[in-house]
N, C-alpha and C positions, 0 to 999 in steps of 0.2 A: 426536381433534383433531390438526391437524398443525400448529400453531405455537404460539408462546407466545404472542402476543395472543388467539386466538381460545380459551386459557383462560383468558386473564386476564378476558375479557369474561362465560364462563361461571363464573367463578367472583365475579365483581360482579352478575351474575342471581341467583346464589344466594345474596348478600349483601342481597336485595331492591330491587335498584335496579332500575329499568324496563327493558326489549328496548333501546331507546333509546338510553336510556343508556350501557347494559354492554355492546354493542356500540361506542360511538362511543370511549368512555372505552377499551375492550379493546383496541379497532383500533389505538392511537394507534402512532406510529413514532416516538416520539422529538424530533419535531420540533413546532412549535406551539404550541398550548395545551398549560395544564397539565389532569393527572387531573380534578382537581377543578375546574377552568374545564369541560372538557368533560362532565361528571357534570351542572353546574346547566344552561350550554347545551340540551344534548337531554333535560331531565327536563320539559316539559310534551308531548313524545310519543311516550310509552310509551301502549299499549292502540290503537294508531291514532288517535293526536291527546288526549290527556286524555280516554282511554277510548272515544271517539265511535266506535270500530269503524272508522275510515279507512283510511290505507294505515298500513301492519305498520311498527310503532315500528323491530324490528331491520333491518328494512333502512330507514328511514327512517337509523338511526344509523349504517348501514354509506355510506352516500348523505354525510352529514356527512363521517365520514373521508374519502369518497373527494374528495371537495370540497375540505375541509384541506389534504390533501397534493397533489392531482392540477389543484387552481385555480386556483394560482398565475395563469397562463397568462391565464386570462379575469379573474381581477383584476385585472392591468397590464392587457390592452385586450380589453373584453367581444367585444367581435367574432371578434378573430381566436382566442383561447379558447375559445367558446362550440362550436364543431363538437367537437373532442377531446372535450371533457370531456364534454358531450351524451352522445355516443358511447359512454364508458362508463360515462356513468349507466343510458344505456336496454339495455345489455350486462347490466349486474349485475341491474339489475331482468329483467331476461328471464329470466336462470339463477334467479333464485329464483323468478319463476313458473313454468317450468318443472318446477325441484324442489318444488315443494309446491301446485300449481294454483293459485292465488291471490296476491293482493299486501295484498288487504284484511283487518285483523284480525278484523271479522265473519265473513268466509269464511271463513278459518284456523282462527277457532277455534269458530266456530259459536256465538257468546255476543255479545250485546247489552251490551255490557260498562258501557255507560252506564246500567245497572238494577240494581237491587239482586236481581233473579230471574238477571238474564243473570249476574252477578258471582256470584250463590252456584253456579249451575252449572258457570263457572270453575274455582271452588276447589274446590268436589263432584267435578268428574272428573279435578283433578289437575293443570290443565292447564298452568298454570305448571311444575310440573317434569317434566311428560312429555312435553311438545309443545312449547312457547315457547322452554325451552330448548335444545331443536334446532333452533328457526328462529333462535336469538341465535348457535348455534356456526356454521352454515353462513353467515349473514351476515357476520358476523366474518373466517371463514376466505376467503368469497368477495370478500371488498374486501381484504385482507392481500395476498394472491396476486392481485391485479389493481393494483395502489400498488408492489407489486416489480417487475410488467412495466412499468413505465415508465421510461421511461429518465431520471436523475433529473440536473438540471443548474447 
């Protein structure tokens, strides 16, 4: 991991807090909300949505950081904001479907996670700490290093 947010994130995944979460709360700059504001915020989408299998909780939390810091802009006026930040929303998400073929937490992790079968084969192959955990550092590390390229005003 190359910064100190994206282990502060993997190390609030391994605290049990959701992709979501420990991304959005990991990412944080200093600025904003507090931990704990951002912790209850992105805690109903972890699993892709309250487990529905949707789109992947840590970039859904990486999407929130990036929002936080980078939305200013479309806050004061949705219009002329809305192109910039668009822009690296569908950037971030690009790089992580590219790095991992998928955006969806079904696809990711191959588990219907809204089932008690899909849920036991989850925790049967691990996949919280062999696989999620790597989609929470790259999300982490991939909105840190895109919130520094911006020129901050």
């Amino acid at each position: 991991m190359s910064n100190r947010q994206s282990q502060r994130a993997v190390e609030l995944f391994s605290r049990n807090y959701n992709c979501a979460q420990s991304v959005y709360a990991g990412s944080a700059t200093g600025e904003g909300l507090s931990e704990a504001q951002r912790l209850a915020l992105a805690a109903p989408f972890g699993g892709g949505v309250a487990r529905q299998g949707e789109f992947c909780g840590a970039l859904t939390g990486a999407l929130l950081a990036l929002g936080e810091s980078c939305g200013k802009a479309m806050a004061a006026d949705p219009v002329a904001g809305r192109d910039a930040l668009y822009l690296q929303a569908k950037q971030l998400t690009e790089a992580f479907r590219t790095a991992h073929g998928a955006i969806l937490c079904r696809e990711l992790t191959g588990c219907a996670l809204d089932t008690e079968a899909g849920q036991r084969s989850f925790h049967e192959r691990e996949l919280h700490q062999n696989f999620c955990n790597k989609l929470v550092a790259f999300a982490a590390e991939e909105v840190v290093k895109m919130i520094a390229a911006v020129p901050q005003k």
